[in-house]
N, C-alpha and C positions, 0 to 999 in steps of 0.2 A: 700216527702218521701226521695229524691235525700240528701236532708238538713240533715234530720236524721241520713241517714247511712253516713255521711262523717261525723259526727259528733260522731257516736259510734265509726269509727273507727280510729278518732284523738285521741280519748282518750285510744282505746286500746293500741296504738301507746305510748301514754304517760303514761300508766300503765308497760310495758314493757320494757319501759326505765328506771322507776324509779327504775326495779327490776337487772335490768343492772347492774344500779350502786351499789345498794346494796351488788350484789355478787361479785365485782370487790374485791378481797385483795389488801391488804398492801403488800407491798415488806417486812416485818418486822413492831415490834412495839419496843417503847422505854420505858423503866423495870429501875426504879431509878438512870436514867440518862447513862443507856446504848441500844444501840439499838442492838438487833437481828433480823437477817434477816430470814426469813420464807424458804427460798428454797438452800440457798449459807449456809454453816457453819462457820457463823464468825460471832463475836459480836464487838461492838467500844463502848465506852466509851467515853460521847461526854460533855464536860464539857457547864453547860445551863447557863452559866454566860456568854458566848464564843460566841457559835451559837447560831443560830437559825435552826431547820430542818425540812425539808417536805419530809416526806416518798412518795414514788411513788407507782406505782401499782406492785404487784408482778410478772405478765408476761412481764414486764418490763425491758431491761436492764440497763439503769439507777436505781438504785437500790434507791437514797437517794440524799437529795443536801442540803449543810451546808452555812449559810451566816453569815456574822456580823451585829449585829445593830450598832456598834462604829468603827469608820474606820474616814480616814486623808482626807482631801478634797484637791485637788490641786489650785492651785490659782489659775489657766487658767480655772479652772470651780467656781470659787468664785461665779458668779452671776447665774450658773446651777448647781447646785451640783448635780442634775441628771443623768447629764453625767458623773457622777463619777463611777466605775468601781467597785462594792462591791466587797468585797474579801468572792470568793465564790469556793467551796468543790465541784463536781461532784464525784460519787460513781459510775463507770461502771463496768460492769460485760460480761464477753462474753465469747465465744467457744474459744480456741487456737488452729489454724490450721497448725501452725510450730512451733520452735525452738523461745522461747521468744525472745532473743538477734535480731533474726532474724525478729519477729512482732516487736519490738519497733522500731530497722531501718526501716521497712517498714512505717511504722506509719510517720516517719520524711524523711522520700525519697521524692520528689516533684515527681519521675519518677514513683514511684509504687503507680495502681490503683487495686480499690475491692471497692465492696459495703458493705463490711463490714467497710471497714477504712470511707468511705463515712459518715456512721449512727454514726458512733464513733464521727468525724470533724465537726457534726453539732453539737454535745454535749459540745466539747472541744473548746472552744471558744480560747486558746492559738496557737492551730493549726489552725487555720481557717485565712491563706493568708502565709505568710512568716514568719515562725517562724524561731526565729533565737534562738538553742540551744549554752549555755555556757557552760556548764557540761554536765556529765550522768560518775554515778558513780553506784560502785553495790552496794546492799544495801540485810539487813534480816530483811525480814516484819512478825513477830512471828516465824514461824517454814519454813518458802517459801523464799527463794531468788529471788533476782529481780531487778531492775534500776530502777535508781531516776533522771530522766533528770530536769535541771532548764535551761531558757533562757529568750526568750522576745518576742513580737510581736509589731510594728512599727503599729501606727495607725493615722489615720488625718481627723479631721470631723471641722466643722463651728458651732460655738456657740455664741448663740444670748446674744449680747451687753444689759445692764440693764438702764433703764430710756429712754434718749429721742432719744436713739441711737437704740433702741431694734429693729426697724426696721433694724440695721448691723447684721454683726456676724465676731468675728474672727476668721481664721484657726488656729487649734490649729495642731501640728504633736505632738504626743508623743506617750510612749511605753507601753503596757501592760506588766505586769512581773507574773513569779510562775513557779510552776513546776509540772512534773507528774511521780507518782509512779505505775509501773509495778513489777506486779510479779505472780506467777502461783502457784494453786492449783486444784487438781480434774482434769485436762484438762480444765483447762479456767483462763484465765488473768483475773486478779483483778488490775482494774484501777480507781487512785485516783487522780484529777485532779482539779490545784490549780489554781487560776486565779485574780490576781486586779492590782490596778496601780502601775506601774513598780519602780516611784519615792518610794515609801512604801515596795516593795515587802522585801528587807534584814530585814525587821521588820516584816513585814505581816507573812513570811514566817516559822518563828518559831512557831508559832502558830498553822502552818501545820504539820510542823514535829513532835511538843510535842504531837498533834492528834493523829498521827497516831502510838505513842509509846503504844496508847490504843487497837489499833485493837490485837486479838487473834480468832484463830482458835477455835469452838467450835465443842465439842463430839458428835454424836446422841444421845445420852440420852440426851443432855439438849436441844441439838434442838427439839426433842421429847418434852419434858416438856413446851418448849414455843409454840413449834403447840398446846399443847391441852389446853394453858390457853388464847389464843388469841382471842376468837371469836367473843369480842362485835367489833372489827375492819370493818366489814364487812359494817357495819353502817355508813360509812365514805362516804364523797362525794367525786369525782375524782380531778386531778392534781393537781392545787394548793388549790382546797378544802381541801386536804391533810395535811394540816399544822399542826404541832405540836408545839408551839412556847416555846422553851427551855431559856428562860431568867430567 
């Protein structure tokens, strides 16, 4: 009898998970190669010859994350190409609790802590040890003004040797490169956040900006019209079940 009931109740268990994910949303769906987003009003325009993109969940603040299939391999990873660095788009979204100017220095302060900056620097792989900013200029991201910082982050890992050597590895030191776009609408930062190897980034990085020449601010009515045509999403499995592959 013992047998039984643990046994109805794994499976209620696994019936109410499956209904979990079912009603998990998309953060947004992508409509002939633009995405909109379900809760924020903006649309991007994401060329599928470019990226690749996996929508996240909508209670989410990562909203979306863009990669490349074609990208330059450095020679220090010639026998790992793994360790290569994709050139990859983070889409966050969050509350603003000051004066932007004022959150982006914070963002880049070693001295200033929050648990907000915390959730943000696990997503922002660029900030994550010493990032070393070269620019930050203003910038108008459709109708919002905002800062566009670019710099670098210094990295150093061991990568295993190919053939009879594979039992070595050599240290490699080099940089991460890219940059990150701030700017505020509604009362919350819209942060867009670029990341690959530093050797590539003055090439990688156009590819960013010509991006983001796509993002626009969109109306209620048409956010309207895309909440009411979106439903078969709901269907979807979570994180990287998420995928959308835009090639």
């Amino acid at each position: 009898m013992k047998k039984i009931l643990i046994a109805v109740l794994a499976l209620a268990m696994m019936v109410n998970l499956a209904a979990a994910r079912r009603g998990a949303k998309k953060a947004g769906e992508i409509t002939d190669g633009v995405y909109y987003d379900r809760t924020y009003d903006f649309s991007l325009e994401i060329p599928e010859d470019v990226w690749n993109t996996s929508i996240k969940k909508d209670k989410d603040r990562v909203r979306l994350i863009l990669t490349k299939d074609q990208y330059d391999i450095p020679i220090h990873f010639t026998h790992a190409p793994n360790y290569t660095q994709v050139p990859r788009i983070t889409v966050y979204i969050d509350t603003l609790p000051m004066d932007l100017r004022m959150y982006v220095d914070s963002l880049l302060s070693d001295e200033y802590k929050s648990d907000q900056k915390n959730k943000i620097i696990e997503e922002f792989d660029l900030l994550f040890g010493d990032y070393n900013p070269r620019s930050m200029t203003k910038v108008k991201v459709a109708d919002a003004e905002g800062y566009f910082t670019m710099g670098e982050r210094q990295y150093t890992m061991t990568v295993a040797k190919a053939g009879s050597e594979a039992d070595r590895g050599d240290v490699v030191t080099e940089y991460y490169g890219g940059g990150i776009y701030f700017f505020e609408h509604d009362n919350h930062v819209y942060m867009f956040h670029f990341i690959c190897e530093n050797l590539y980034a003055s090439v990688e990085i156009q590819d960013f900006t010509k991006l983001m020449e796509g993002f626009a601010f969109v109306d209620d009515d048409d956010g309207e019209e895309k909440e009411a045509g979106d439903g078969d999403d709901d269907d979807d499995d979570e994180d990287d079940d998420d995928q959308e592959d835009s090639q």
